[in-house]
C-alpha positions as CSV (number, residue, x, y, z in Angstrom):
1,X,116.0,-19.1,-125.5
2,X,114.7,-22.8,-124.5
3,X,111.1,-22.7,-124.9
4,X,109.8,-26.0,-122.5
5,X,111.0,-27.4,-119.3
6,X,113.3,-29.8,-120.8
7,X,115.2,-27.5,-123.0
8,X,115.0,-24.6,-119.8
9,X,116.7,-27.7,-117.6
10,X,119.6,-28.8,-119.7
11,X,120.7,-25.1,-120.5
12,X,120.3,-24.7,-116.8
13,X,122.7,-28.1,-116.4
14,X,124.8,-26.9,-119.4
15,X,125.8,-23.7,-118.0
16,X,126.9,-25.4,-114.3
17,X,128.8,-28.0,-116.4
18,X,130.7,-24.9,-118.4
19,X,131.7,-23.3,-115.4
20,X,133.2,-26.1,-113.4
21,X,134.8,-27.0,-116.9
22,X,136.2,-23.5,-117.2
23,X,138.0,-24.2,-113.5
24,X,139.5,-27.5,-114.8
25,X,140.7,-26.6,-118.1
26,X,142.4,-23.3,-116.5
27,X,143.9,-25.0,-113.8
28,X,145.2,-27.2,-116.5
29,X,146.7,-24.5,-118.7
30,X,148.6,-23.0,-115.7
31,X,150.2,-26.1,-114.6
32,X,151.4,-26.4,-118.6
33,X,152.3,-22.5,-118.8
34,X,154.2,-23.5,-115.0
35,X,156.3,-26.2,-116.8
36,X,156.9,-24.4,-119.7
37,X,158.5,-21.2,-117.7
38,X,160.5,-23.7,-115.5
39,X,162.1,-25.4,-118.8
40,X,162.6,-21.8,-120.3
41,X,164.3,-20.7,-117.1
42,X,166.7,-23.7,-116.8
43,X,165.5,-25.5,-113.1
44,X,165.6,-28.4,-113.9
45,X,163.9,-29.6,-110.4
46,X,160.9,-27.2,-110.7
47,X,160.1,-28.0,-114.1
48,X,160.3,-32.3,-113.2
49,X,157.5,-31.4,-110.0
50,X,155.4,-29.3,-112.1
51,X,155.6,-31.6,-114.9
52,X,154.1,-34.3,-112.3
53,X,151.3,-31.8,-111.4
54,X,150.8,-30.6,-114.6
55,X,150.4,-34.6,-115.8
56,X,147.9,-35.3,-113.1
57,X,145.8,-32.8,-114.4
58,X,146.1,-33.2,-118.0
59,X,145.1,-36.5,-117.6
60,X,142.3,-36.4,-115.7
61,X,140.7,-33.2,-118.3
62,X,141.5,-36.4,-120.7
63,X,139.2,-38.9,-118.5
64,X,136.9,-36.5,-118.1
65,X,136.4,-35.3,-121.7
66,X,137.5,-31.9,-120.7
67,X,139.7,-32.9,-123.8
68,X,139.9,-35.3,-126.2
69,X,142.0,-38.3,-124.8
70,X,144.4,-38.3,-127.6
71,X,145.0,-34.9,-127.3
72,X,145.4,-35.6,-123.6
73,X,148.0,-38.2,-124.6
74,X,150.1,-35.3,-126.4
75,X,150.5,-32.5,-124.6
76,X,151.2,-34.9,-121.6
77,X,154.5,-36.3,-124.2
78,X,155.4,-33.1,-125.4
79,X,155.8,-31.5,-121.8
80,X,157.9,-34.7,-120.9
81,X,160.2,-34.1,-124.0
82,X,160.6,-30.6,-123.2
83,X,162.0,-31.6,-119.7
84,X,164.3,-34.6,-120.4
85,X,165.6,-32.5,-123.3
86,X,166.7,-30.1,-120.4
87,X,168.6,-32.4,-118.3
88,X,170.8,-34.0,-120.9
């Protein structure tokens, strides 16, 4: 346990910071998981729009530092491989 007021403030600020974090990453792992179940299920349509949502918010964990921005970079390219190998 922090023992002064500086330490007692940034695990006060830490623990806000983890929770809106926890929000962002899961919202991000369902868009993925989303994508991932259209390409398994063969709709080709659903899988392109949640690819675009799932995008959005992959990139912006990746801005954000949710993730690292290279990491970011390739789950964003290996979603988009899954779905263009669909439609050829």
């Amino acid at each position: 346990m922090a023992n002064h007021d500086s330490a007692v403030k940034r695990a006060r600020q830490d623990e806000v910071r983890r929770q809106r974090h926890r929000v962002h990453k899961g919202s991000m792992r369902t868009a993925i998981k989303n994508v991932l179940k259209a390409v398994e299920d063969g709709d080709v349509e659903s899988a392109k729009s949640a690819l675009i949502l799932a995008t959005s918010l992959i990139d912006r964990a990746g801005r954000k530092n949710l993730i690292h921005r290279k990491q970011s970079s390739r789950r964003v390219s290996r979603l988009t491989a899954h779905v263009k190998g669909m439609s050829s």
